[in-house]
C-alpha positions in Angstrom: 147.3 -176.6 -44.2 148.1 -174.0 -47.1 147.2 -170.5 -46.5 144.8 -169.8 -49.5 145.8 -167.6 -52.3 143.6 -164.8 -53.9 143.3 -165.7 -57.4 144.8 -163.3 -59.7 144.1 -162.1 -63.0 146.6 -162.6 -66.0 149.0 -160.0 -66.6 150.5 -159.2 -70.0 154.5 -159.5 -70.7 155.5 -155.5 -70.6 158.3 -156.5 -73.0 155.8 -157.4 -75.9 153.9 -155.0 -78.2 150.5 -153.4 -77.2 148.2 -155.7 -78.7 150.4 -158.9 -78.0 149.7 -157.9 -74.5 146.2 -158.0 -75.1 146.0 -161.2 -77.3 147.3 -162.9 -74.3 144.2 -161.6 -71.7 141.6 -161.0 -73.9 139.5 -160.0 -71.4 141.3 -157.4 -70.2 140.0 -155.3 -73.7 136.4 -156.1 -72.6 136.3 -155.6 -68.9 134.9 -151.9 -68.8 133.5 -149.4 -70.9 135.0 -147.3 -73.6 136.7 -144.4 -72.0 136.2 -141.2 -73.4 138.9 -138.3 -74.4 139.1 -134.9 -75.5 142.0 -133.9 -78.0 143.1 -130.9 -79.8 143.8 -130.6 -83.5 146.0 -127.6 -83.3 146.7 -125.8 -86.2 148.4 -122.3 -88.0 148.5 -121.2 -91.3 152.0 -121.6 -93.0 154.1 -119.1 -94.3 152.4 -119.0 -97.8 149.1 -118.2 -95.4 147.5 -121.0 -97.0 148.9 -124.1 -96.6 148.2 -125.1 -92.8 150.6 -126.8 -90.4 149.8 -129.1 -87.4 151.1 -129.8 -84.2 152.3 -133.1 -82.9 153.9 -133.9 -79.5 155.6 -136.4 -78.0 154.0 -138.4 -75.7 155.8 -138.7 -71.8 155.8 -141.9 -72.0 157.0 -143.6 -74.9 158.5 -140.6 -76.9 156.1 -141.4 -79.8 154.2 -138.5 -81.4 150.6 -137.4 -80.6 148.3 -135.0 -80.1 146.9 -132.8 -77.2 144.7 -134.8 -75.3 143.3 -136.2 -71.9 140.6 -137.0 -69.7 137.5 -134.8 -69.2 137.6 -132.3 -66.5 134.9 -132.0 -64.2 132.8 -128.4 -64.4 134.8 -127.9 -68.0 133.0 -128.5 -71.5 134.7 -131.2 -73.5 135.6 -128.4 -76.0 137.4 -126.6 -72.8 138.6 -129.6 -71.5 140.4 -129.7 -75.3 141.7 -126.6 -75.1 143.6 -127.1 -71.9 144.9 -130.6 -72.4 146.4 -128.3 -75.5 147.7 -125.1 -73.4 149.1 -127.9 -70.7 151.0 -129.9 -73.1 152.3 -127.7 -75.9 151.8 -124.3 -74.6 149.4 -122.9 -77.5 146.2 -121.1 -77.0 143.7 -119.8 -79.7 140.0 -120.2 -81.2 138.4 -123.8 -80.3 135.5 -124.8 -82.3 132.8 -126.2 -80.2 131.9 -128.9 -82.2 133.9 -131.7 -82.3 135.9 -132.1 -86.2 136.0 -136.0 -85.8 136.5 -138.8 -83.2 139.4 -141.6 -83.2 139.8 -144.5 -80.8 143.0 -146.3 -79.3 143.7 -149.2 -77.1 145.7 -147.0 -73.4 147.9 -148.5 -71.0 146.2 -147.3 -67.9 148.4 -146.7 -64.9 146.8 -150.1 -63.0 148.6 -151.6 -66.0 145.2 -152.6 -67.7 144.8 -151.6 -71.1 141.5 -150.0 -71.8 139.6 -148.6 -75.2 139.4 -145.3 -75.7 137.4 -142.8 -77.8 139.1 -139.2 -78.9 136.5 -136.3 -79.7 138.9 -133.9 -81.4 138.6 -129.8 -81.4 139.7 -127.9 -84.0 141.8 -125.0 -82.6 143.2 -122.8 -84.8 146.8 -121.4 -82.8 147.2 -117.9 -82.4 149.4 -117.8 -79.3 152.8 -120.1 -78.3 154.5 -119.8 -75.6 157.5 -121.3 -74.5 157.0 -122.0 -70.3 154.1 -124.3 -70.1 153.4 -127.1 -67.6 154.8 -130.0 -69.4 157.4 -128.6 -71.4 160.2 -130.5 -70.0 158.5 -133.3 -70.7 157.5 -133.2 -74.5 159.4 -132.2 -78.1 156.8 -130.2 -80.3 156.9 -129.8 -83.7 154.6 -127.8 -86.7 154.5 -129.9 -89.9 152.2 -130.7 -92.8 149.0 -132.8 -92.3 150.0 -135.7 -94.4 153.4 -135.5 -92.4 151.4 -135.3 -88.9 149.4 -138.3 -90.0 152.7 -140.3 -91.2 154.4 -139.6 -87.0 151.2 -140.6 -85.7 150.6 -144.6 -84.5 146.4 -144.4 -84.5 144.8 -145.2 -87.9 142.0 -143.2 -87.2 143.6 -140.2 -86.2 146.0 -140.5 -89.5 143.1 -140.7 -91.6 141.2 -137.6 -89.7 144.7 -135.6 -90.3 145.0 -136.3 -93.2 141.7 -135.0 -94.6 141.3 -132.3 -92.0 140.4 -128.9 -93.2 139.5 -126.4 -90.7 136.2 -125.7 -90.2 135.0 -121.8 -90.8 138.1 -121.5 -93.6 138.3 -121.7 -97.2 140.2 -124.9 -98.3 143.8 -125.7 -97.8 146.1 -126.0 -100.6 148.6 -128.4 -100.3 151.9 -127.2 -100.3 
């Protein structure tokens, strides 16, 4: 007699593209509930003082660029939670709007190796301290540019669209420069 097997569910090939992964187990897209995010739009006025600049990262992972972001944190408000993910990853502090400036979602490779949906409420924080020794600074390249050229590095069509319109909240309008 053969011992039984547990049945297992489909993997995806790790060599093949995000959503190749997940047009071969279908599923694995639908099996739980959107997560949800909080990310950080973190910005400075440039040089001319009107023209704004915005911070993208690297992620740890794959090296591609995005922004400030992570999981909620429990007794923290999601704008908090914002501004830490922000101070943690790129080692910038300043004034965080409490209301979220917009909202983007992604497919994330969870560390099970399932792939979940995920939805980003973004915070507006307008930089007015950087520091060089922060948590995960050995771990990430950051870099100021332009909001068309933060949406260009970026992968999520959402977020690309939110960066490129964004204007900070409580400011006059940016010129583009």
């Amino acid at each position: 007699m053969t011992p039984s097997r547990k049945s297992r569910k489909p993997r995806p090939d790790k060599s093949q593209p995000l959503l190749r992964q997940l047009a071969a187990v279908p599923e694995m897209l639908f099996a739980g509930a959107f997560r949800q995010q909080y990310g950080a739009v973190c910005f400075r006025h440039g040089n001319a003082g009107s023209a704004i600049e915005i911070l993208v990262i690297t992620s740890r992972d794959s090296g591609r660029w995005v922004i400030p972001k992570g999981w909620p944190m429990k007794g923290k408000k999601p704008f908090e939670a914002a501004a830490i993910e922000a101070w943690e990853e790129a080692g910038v502090r300043g004034t965080v709007k409490k209301k979220p400036v917009g909202r983007y979602t992604y497919l994330k490779e969870l560390d099970n190796g399932d792939v979940g949906p995920c939805i980003v409420d973004m915070f507006q924080i307008e930089v007015t301290d950087i520091s060089s020794d922060f948590k995960e600074r050995d771990q990430r390249i950051l870099e100021w540019v332009s909001p068309d050229e933060a949406a260009r590095r970026v992968r999520e069509i959402e977020l690309k669209s939110l960066l490129v319109q964004f204007e900070p909240q409580g400011r006059k309008k940016r010129v583009r420069g």
